[in-house]
DOLO-629650 format. One record per residue (C-alpha): residue number from 1; x, y, z. Coordinates in Angstrom, 2 decimals. Layout:
FIMI/pos/east/north/up
FIMI/NUM/X/Y/Z
...
This chain:
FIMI/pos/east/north/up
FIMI/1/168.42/159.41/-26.46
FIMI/2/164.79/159.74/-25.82
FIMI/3/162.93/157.98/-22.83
FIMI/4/159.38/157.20/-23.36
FIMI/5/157.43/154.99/-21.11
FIMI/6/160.67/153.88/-18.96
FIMI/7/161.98/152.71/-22.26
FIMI/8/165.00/154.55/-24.26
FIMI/9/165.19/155.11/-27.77
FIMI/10/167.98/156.29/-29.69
FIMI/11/167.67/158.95/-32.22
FIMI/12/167.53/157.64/-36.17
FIMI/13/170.91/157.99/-37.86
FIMI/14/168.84/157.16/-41.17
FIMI/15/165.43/157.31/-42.26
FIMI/16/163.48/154.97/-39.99
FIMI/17/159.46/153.87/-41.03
FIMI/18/157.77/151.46/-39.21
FIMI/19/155.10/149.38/-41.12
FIMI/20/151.65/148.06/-39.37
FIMI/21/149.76/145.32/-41.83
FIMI/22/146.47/145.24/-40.08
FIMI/23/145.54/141.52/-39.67
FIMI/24/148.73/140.16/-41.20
FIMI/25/148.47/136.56/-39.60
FIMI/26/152.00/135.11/-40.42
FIMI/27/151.21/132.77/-42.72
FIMI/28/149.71/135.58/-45.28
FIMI/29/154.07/136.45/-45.93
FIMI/30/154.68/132.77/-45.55
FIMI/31/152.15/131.84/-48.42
FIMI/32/152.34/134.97/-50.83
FIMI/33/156.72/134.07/-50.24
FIMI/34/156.50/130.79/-51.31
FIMI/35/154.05/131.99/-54.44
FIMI/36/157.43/134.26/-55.51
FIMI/37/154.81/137.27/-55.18
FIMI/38/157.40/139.10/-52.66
FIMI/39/161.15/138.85/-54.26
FIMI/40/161.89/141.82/-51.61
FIMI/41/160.74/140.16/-48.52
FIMI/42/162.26/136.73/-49.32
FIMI/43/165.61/138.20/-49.48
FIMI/44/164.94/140.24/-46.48
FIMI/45/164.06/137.57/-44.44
FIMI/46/167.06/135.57/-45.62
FIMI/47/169.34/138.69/-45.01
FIMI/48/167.60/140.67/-42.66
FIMI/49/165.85/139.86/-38.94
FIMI/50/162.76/137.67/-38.79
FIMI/51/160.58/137.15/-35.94
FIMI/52/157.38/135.95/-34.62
FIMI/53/156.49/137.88/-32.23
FIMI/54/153.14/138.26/-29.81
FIMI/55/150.63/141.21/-30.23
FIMI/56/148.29/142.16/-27.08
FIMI/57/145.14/140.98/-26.09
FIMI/58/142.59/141.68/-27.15
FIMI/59/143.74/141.18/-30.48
FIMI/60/141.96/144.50/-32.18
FIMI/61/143.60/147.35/-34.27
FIMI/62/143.15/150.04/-31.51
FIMI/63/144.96/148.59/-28.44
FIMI/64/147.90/146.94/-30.61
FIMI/65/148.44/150.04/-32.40
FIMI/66/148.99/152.15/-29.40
FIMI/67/150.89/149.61/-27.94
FIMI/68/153.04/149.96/-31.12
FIMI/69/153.34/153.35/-30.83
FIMI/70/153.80/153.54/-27.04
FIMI/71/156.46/150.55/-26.78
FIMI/72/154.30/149.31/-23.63
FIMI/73/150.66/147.14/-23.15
FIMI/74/147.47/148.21/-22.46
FIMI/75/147.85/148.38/-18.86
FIMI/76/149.90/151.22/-19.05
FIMI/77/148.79/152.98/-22.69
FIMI/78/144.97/152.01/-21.41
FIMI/79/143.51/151.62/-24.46
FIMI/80/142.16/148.26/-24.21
FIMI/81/139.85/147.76/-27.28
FIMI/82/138.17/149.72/-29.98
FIMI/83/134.97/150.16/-27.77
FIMI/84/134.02/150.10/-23.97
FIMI/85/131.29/150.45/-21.80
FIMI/86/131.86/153.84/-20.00
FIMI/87/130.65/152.79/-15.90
FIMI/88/131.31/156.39/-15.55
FIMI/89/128.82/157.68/-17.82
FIMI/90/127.35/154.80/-18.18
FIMI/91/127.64/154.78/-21.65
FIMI/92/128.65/152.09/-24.60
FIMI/93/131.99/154.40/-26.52
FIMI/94/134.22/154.08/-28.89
FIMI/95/138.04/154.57/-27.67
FIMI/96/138.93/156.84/-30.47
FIMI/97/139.45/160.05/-28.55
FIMI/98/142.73/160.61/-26.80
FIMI/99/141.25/161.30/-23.85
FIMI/100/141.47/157.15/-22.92
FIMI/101/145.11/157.70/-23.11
FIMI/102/147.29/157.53/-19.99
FIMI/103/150.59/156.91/-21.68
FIMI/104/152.47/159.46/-24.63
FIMI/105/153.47/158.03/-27.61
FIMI/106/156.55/157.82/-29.27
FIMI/107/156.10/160.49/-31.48
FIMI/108/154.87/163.17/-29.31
FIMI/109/158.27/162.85/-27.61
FIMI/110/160.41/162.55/-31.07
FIMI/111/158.79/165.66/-32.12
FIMI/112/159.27/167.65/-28.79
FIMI/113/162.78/166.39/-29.65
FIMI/114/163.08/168.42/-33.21
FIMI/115/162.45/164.67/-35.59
FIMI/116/160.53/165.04/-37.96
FIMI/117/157.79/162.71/-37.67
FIMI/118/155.04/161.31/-40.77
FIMI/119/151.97/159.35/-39.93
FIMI/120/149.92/157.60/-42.26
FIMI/121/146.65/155.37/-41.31
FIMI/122/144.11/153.33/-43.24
FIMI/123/141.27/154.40/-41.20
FIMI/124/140.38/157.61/-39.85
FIMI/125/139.74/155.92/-36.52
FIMI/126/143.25/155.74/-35.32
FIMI/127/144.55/159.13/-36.41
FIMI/128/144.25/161.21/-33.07
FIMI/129/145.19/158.67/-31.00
FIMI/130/148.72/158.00/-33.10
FIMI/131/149.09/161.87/-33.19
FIMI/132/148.42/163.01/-29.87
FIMI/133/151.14/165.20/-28.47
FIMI/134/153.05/165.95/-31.68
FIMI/135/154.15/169.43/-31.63
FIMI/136/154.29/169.44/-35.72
FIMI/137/154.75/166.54/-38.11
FIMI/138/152.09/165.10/-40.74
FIMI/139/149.26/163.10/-39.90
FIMI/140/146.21/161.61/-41.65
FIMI/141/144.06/158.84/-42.99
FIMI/142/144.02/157.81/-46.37
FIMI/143/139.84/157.30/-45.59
FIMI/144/139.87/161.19/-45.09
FIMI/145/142.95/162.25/-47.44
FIMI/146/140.83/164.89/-48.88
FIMI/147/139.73/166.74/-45.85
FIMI/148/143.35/167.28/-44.84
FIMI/149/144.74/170.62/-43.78
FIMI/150/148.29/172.25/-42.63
FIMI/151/146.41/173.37/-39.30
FIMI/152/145.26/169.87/-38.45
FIMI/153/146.96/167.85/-40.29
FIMI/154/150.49/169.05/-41.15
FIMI/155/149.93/168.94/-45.03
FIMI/156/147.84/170.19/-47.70
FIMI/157/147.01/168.52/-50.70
FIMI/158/147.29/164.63/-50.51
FIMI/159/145.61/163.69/-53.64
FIMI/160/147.92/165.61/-55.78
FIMI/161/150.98/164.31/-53.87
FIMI/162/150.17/160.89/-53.89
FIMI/163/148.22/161.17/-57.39
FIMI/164/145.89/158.81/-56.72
FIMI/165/141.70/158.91/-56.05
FIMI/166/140.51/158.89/-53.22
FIMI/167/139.77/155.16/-52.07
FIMI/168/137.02/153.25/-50.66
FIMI/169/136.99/152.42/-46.98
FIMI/170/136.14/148.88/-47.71
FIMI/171/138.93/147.99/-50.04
FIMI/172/142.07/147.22/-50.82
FIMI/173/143.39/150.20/-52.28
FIMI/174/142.43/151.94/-48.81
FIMI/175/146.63/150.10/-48.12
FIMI/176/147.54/150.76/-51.08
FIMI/177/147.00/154.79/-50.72
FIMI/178/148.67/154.05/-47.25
FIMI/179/151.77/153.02/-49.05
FIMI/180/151.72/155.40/-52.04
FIMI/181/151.89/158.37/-49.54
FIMI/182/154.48/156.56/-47.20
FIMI/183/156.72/156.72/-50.59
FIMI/184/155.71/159.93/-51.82
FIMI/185/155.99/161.52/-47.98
FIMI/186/159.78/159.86/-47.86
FIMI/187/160.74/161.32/-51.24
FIMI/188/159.36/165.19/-50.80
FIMI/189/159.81/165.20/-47.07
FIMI/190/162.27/163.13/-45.66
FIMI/191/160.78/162.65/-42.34
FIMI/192/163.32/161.22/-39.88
FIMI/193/160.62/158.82/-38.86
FIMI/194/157.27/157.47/-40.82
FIMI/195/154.49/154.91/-39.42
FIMI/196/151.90/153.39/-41.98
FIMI/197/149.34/151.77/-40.72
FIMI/198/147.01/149.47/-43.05
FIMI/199/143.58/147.96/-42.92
FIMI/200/142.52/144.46/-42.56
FIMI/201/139.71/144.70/-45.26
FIMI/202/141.44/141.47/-47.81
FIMI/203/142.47/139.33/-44.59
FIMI/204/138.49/139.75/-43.46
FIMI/205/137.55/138.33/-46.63
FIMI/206/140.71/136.33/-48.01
FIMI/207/142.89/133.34/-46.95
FIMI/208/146.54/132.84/-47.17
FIMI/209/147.89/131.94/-49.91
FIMI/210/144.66/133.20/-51.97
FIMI/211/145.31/134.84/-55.44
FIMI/212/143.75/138.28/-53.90
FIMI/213/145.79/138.41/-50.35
FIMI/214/149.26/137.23/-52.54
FIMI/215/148.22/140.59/-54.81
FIMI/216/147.76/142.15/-51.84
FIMI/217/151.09/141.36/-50.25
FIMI/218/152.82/141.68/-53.86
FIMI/219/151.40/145.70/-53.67
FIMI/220/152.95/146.02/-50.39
FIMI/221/156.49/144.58/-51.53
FIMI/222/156.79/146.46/-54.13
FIMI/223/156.77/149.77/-52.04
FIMI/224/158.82/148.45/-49.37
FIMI/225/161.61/147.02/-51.98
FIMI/226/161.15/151.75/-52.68
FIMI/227/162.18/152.35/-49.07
FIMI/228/164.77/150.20/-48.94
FIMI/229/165.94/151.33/-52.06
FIMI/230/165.86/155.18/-50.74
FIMI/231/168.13/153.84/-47.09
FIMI/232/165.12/153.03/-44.75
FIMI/233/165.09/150.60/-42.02
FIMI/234/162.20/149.55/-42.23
FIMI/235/160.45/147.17/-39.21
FIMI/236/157.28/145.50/-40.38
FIMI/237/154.80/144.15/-37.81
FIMI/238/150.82/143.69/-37.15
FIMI/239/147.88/144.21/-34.45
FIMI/240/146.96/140.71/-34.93
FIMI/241/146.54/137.63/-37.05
FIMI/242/143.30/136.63/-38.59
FIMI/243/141.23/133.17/-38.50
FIMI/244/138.06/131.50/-39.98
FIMI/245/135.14/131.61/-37.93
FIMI/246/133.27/129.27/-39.81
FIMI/247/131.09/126.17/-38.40
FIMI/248/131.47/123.24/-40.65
FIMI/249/128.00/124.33/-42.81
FIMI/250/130.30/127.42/-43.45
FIMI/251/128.15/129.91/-41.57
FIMI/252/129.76/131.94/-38.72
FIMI/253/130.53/129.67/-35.23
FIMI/254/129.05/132.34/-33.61
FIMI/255/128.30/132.18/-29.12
FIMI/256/125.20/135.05/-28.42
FIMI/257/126.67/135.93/-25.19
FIMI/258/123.80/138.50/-24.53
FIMI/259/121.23/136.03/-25.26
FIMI/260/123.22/132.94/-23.43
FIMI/261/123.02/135.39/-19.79
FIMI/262/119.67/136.98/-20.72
FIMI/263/118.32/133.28/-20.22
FIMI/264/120.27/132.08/-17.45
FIMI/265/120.28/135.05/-15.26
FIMI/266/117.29/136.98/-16.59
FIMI/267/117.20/140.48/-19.00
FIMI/268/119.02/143.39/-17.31
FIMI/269/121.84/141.12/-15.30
FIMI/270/124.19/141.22/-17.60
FIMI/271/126.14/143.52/-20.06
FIMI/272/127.84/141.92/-22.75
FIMI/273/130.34/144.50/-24.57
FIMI/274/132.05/143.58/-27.77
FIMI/275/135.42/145.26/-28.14
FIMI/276/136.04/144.50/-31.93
FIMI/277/133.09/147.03/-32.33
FIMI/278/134.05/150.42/-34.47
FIMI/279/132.83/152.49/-37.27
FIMI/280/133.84/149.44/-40.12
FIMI/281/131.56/146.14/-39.44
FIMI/282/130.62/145.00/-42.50
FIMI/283/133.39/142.51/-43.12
FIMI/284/132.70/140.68/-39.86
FIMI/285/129.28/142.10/-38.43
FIMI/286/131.19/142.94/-35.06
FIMI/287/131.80/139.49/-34.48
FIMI/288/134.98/139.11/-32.24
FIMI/289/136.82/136.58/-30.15
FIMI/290/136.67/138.76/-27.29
FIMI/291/134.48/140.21/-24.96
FIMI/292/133.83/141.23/-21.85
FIMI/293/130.60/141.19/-19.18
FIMI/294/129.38/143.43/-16.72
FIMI/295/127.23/141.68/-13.73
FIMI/296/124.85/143.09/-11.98
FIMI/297/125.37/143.24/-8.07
FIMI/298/124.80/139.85/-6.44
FIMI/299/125.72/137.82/-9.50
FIMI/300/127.50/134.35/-8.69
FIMI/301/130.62/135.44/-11.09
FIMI/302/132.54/132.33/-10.16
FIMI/303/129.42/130.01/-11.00
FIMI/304/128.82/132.19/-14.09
FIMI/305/132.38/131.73/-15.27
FIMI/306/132.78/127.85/-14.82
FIMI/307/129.21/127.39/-16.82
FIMI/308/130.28/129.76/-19.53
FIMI/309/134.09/127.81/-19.60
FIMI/310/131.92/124.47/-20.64
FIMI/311/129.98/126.25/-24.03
FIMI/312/131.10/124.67/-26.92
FIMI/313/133.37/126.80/-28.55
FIMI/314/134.71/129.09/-25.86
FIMI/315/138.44/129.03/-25.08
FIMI/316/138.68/130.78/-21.51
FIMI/317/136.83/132.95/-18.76
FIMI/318/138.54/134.58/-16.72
FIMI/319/137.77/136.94/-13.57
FIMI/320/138.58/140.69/-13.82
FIMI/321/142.27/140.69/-11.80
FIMI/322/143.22/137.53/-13.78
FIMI/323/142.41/138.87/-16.81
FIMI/324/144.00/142.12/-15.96
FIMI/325/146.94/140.50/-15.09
FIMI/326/147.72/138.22/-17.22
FIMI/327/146.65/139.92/-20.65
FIMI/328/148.48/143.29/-19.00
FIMI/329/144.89/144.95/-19.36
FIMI/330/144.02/147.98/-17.33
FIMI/331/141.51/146.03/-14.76
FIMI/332/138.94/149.51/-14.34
FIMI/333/138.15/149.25/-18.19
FIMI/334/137.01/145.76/-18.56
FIMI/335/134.16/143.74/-17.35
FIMI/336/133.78/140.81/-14.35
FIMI/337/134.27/138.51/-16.51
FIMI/338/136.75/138.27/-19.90
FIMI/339/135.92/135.72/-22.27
FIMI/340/137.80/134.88/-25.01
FIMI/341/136.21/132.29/-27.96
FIMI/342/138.37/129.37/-29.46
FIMI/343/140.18/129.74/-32.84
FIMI/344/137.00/129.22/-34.86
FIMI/345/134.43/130.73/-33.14
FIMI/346/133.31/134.08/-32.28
FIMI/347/131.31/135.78/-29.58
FIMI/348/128.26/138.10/-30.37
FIMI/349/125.73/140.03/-28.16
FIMI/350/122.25/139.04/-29.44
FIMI/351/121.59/137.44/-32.55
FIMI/352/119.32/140.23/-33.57
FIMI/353/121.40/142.49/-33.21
FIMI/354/124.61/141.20/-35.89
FIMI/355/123.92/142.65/-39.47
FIMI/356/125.10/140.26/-41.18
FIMI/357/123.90/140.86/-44.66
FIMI/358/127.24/142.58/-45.60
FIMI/359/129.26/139.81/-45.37
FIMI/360/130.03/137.84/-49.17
FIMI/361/132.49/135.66/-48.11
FIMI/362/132.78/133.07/-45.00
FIMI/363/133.62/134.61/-41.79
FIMI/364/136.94/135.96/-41.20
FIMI/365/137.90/137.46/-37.87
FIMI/366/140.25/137.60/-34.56
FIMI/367/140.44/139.41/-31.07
FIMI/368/141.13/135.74/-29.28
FIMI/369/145.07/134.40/-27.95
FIMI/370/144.40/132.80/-31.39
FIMI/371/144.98/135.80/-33.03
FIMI/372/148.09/137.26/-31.21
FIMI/373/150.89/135.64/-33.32
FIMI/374/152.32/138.57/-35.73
FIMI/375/155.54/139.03/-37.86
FIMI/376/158.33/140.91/-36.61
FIMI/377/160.65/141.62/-39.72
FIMI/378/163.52/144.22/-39.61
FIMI/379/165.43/144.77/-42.88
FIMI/380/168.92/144.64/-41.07
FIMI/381/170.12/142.05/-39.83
FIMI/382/171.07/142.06/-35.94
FIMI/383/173.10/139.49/-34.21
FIMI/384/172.99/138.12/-30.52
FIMI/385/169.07/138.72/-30.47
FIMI/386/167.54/136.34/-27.50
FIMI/387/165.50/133.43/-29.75
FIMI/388/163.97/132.15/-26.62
FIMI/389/162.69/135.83/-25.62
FIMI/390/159.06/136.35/-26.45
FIMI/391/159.10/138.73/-28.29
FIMI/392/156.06/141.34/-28.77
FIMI/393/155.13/143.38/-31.69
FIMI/394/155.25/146.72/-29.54
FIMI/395/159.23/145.65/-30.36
FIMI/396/159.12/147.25/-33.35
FIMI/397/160.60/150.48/-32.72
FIMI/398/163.16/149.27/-30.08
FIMI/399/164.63/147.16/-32.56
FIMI/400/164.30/149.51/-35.69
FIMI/401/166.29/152.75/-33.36
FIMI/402/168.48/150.70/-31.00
FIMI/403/169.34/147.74/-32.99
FIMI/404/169.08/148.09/-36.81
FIMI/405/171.13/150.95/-36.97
């Protein structure tokens, strides 16, 4: 039995992989089901355990990952976005480094333990915080698969493994390599437990139901029917859902909030930071339903709150502590103020300041309580589960060790 995070795990009696689909909003399995494009799945979720479960806010790939990975929320893990503003330093960083983390993973203790442990991620952005701690194991992104090494990364060699080129950040086979090694890592290695970890790339630019996000979801069935096949239990989850953030001209539904306090309150009394913000903004131009504000001394934050609750478009402000509390955030790493923009609408800093040249397809994006709905789909099936529980995507591996097996 392992305890991690005042939770207990119990050791895998078979191989055990956990699957994150970056941006998987429910109705992406619902509509590429119903389209027969996932013959696996269907019988899965007919046989198996299906769920809908709740990812954290804010509803980015950084804080629900580690919460994955950690089996607790962001108050406790800390990382609460994919970017902050630093008071310390006074800086605007990304929360890529493992020094934001206050809680170990789940994999630094199964390795301490003697599992053998196999991470894969999409994006290079997520690959030191999912591998802190480990004592040994494999662990790398399919963006950097050919800079890996057996120092660093606990394998040489992943093109020839997987035998497949090296793919393009912004694409679909960026998964798809994600899920090629997953199978080729199970079959040479046998680790006792795998996490893949995908990128959100077709549900920025795709609907449900469309012909490219079914083809999408068809790739992914077909390696998960694989793992089955080879004795897996597999748990399949997400960091969030995804929504259109389009105005009814079909450009983005976008709120400034820089500009908004910049002419209420005056440049310099206000610091609008945008969490969705990382190294991969061309498919939505760092447009988020989330952000949070920094006031300068003196502000009215209660006025400021109430006037930005009536803009068209935003769902709710809320006050530091409330926020803290009721989205379990840690309360020193956000703003005064935590706004959160309705299902079709996002929140920007200054309209100058959004690139969005890059984007050829009407806005997709997420971040908001919108967003926070995510599948929760084990491929046993396990009586006497609570329906009226809420369930929450950082579930996945309680239910995949202690219950599927």
């Amino acid at each position: 039995m392992l305890s991690v995070n005042h939770r207990n795990y119990k050791k895998p009696r078979q191989p055990t992989v956990v699957v994150c689909i970056d941006g998987c909003e429910p109705d992406y399995v619902a509509q590429a089901v119903a389209a027969d494009r996932m013959p696996w799945l269907k019988a899965i979720l007919a046989a198996g355990t299906a769920l809908v479960a709740h990812g954290v806010v804010p509803s980015f790939t950084n804080p629900n990952n580690v919460s994955i990975v950690t089996g607790v929320p962001p108050s406790v893990h800390g990382i609460c976005g994919n970017y902050l503003y630093d008071p310390e330093s006074q800086r605007e960083v990304m929360m890529n480094d493992p020094k934001w983390l206050r809680a170990p993973t789940l994999f630094a203790a199964m390795s301490e333990a003697g599992l053998s442990v196999a991470i894969v991620t999409a994006k290079d952005k997520l690959r030191q915080l999912l591998g802190h701690g480990m004592k040994r194991g494999i662990c790398f992104s399919a963006e950097k698969a050919d800079q890996v090494s057996q120092q660093t990364h606990g394998i040489e060699d992943v093109l020839h493994l997987v035998d497949r080129p090296l793919p393009d950040v912004y694409s679909a086979d960026l998964s798809a390599f994600v899920f090629a090694s997953g199978l080729a890592l199970m079959r040479t290695q046998s680790p006792d437990v795998m996490y893949l970890s995908t990128t959100d790339y077709i549900q920025h630019k795709y609907a449900p139901g469309s012909d490219a996000a079914n083809a999408f979801y068809q790739m992914m069935d077909y390696y998960l029917a694989q793992l089955d096949a080879m004795g897996c239990v597999i748990a399949i989850t997400a960091d969030h859902g995804m929504n259109a953030k389009v105005a009814m001209n079909g450009k983005p539904d976008v709120i400034y909030l820089q500009d908004w306090f910049d002419q209420h309150c005056g440049p310099g009394q206000a610091r609008v930071i945008l969490p969705i913000t990382d190294p991969y903004v061309v498919h939505h131009g760092a447009l988020g339903s989330f952000a949070t504000v920094y006031l300068a001394a003196g502000a009215k934050h209660d006025a400021l709150r109430q006037a930005l609750e009536g803009l068209r478009g935003m769902d709710r402000v809320l006050a530091r502590e409330d926020a803290a509390a009721e989205f379990e955030l840690p309360a020193d790493r956000i703003g005064d103020l935590v706004c959160l923009a309705a299902r079709f609408t996002v929140i920007g800093t200054s309209a100058s300041r959004h690139d969005l040249s890059g984007l050829d397809a009407p806005l997709r994006s997420h971040g908001g309580a919108s967003e926070q709905a995510v599948p929760l789909i084990i491929n046993r099936p396990i009586p006497g589960l609570d329906p009226h529980r809420r369930w929450r995507n950082f579930d996945a591996f309680d239910l995949a060790l202690n219950h599927a097996q």
